[in-house]
C-alpha positions in Angstrom: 24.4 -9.8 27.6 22.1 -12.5 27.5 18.5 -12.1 27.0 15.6 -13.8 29.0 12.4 -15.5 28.0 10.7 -12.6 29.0 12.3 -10.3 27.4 12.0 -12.2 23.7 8.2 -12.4 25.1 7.4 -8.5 25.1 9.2 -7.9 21.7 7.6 -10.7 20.2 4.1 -8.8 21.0 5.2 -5.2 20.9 6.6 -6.3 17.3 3.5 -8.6 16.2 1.2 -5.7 17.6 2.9 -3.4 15.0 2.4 -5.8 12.0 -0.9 -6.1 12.5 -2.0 -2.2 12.9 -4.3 -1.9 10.7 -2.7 1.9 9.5 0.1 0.1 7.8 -1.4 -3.1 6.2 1.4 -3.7 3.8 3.8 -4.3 6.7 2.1 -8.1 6.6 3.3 -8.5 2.9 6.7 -6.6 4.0 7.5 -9.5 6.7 6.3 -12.2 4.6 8.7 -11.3 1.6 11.5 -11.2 3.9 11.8 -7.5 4.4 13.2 -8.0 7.9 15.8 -10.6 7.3 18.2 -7.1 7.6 18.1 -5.3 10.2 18.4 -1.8 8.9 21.0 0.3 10.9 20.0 3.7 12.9 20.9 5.9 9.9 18.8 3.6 7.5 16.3 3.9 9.7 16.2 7.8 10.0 16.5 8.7 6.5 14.4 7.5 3.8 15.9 3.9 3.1 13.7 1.9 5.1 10.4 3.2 3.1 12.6 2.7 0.1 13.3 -0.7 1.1 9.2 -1.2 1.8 8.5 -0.4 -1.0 11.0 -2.5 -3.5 9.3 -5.5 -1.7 5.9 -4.6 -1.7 6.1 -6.1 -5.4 7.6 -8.9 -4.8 6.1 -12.8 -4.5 6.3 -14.8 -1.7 5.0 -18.7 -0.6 3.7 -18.8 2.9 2.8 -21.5 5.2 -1.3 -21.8 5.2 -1.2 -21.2 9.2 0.7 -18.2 9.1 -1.5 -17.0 6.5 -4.8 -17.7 8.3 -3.4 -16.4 11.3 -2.6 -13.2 9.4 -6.0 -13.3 8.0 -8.1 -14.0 11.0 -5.6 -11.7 13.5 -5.0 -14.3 15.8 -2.2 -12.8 17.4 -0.9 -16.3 20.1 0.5 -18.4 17.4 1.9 -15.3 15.7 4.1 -14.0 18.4 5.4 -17.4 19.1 6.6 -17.8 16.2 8.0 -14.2 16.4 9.6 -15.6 19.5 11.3 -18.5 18.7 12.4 -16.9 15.4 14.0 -14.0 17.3 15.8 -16.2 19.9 16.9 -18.7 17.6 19.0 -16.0 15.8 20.2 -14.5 19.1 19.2 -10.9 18.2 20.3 -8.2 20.4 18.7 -5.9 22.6 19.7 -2.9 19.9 19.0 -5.2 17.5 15.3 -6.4 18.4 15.0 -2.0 19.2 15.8 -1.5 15.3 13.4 -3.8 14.1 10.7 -2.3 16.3 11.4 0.9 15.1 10.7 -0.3 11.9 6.7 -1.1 12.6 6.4 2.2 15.0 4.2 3.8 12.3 5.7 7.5 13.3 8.8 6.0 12.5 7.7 5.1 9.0 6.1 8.1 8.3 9.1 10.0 9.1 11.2 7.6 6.6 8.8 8.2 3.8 8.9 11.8 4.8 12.6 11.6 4.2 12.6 9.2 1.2 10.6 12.4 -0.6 12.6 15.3 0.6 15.6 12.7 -1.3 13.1 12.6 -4.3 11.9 16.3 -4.5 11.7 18.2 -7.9 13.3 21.1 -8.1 10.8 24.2 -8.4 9.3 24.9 -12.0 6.1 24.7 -14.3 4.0 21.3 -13.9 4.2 19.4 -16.9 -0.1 19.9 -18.5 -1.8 16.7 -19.9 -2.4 17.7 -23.7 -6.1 18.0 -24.7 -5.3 15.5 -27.5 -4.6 12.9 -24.7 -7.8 13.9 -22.5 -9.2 10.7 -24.0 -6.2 8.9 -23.4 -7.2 9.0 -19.4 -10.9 8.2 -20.3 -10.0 4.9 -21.6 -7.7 4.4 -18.2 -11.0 4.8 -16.3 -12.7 2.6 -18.2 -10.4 0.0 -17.3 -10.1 0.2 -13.7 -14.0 1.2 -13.3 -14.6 -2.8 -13.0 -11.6 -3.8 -11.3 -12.6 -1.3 -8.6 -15.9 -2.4 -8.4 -15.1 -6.1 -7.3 -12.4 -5.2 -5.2 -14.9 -2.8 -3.1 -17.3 -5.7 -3.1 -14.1 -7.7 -1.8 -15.0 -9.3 1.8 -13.0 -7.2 4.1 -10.4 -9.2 5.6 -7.0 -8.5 7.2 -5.7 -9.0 3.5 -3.5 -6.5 2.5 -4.4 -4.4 -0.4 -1.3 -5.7 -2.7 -3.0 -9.4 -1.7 -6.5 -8.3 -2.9 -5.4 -7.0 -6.0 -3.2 -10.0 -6.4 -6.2 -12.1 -6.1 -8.3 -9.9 -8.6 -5.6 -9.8 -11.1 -6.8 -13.1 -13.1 -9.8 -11.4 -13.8 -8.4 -7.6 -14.5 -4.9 -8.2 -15.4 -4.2 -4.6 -16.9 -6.5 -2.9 -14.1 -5.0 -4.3 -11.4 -1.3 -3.7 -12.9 -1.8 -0.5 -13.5 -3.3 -0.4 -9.3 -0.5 -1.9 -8.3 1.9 0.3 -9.8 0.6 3.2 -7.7 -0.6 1.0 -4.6 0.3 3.6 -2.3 -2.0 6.3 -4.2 -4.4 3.9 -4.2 -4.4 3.9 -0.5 -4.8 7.6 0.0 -7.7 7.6 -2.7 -9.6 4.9 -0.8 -9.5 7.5 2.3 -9.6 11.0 0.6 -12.5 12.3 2.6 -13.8 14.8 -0.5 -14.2 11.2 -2.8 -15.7 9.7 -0.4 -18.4 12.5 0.3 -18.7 12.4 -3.7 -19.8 8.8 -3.7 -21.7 7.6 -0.7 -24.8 6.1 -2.8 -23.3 3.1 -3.7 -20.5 1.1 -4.7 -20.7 1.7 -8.6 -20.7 5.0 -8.0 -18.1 4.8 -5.9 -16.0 2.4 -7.9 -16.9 5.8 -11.1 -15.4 7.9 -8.6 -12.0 6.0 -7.5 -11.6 5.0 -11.3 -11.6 8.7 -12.3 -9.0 9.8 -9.8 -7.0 7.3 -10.4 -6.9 7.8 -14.0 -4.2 10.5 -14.2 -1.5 8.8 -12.0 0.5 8.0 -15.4 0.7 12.3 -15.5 0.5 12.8 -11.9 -2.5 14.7 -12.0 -4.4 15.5 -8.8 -7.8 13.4 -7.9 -9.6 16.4 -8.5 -7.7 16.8 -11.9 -7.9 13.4 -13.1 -11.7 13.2 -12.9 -12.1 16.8 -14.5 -10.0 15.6 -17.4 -12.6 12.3 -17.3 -15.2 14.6 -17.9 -14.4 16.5 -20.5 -12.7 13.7 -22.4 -16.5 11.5 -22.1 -18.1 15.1 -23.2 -16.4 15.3 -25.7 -16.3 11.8 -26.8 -20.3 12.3 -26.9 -20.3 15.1 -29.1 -18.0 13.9 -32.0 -20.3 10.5 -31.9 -23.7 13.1 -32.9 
């Protein structure tokens, strides 16, 4: 069944409205890797390969054209969903087809994927694995080395860069920080908006940038936020007492 001008119109919008919400940021750097050359099918959808597909390309490095990317950066939505348009209707996508990949910016959608991907990914019940107190100092030096890193990207001019992009761009300066960031992106996020670090740091952006660096810390041992900056804390007193 052939599909009008009109029709290609609304998805082009509905789809270029979901890129650009700015709840799922890392749906700009999904599209620009490729991430929806496939179409994923109903089941992939429903289960927990489409987060898992996200997230193998969130890594991943990709050219652009500089208009594309400033319209990206400066949400200037026209030129966008005409070029969503003409992509669409040049590759004669179906009316289940252009429904899939709408599905796959609905953020309930994606949450429901991810919710999936970890039921697929759950531990079966037993004892936490305990950070040793010998390696206390072991997440000290960790906070140390994203404390900076932090720092600038918080003082980062907020654009409608993603936050794989920003740490991208900070990497030259913190290579190791901004590794180790981008190895747990996605806990990064949720640290950014924890409400109880961001009551603990409202002064100013060091402290801040203390804070986030703390909690962060543990992710090698999957320690809680609340964990990982307890384990800070006794690591630097104890660091202060051997150097007496």
């Amino acid at each position: 069944m052939k599909i009008s001008e009109a029709e290609y119109q609304r998805f082009a919008e509905q789809f270029v409205d979901g890129i650009l919400d700015s709840r799922q940021p890392w749906l700009v750097q999904y599209l620009l890797a490729g991430g929806f050359s496939k179409i994923p099918t109903e089941d992939e959808i429903n289960s927990g390969d489409l987060a898992l597909g996200i997230l193998s390309l969130l890594e991943r490095d990709w050219l652009v054209e500089q208009w594309k990317a400033d319209a990206f950066r400066t949400r200037d939505r026209p030129p966008l969903v005409a070029w969503i348009k003409e992509t669409i209707s040049k590759q004669k996508r179906t009316k289940d087809e252009m429904s899939r990949l709408l599905a796959c910016v609905n953020s309930k959608v994606l949450k429901r994927s991810l919710k999936a991907l970890q039921k697929k990914l759950a531990f079966r019940p037993g004892a936490n694995p305990k950070l040793p107190a010998d390696q206390y100092s072991v997440v000290l030096g960790t906070a140390e080395l994203l404390e900076p890193a932090i720092s600038q990207f918080l003082a980062f001019p907020k654009t409608s860069r993603s936050l794989g992009d920003t740490l991208r761009y900070l990497k030259k300066d913190h290579p190791k920080a901004c590794e180790f960031l981008n190895r747990y992106v996605q806990r990064f996020h949720q640290a950014l908006d924890d409400p109880a670090l961001l009551q603990r740091a409202k002064k100013n952006t060091e402290a801040r940038a203390r804070v986030l660096a703390q909690a962060m810390a543990g992710s090698d041992y999957d320690l809680s936020f609340s964990t990982s900056r307890e384990r800070v804390r006794q690591a630097r007193r104890l660091a202060e007492k051997t150097s007496h």
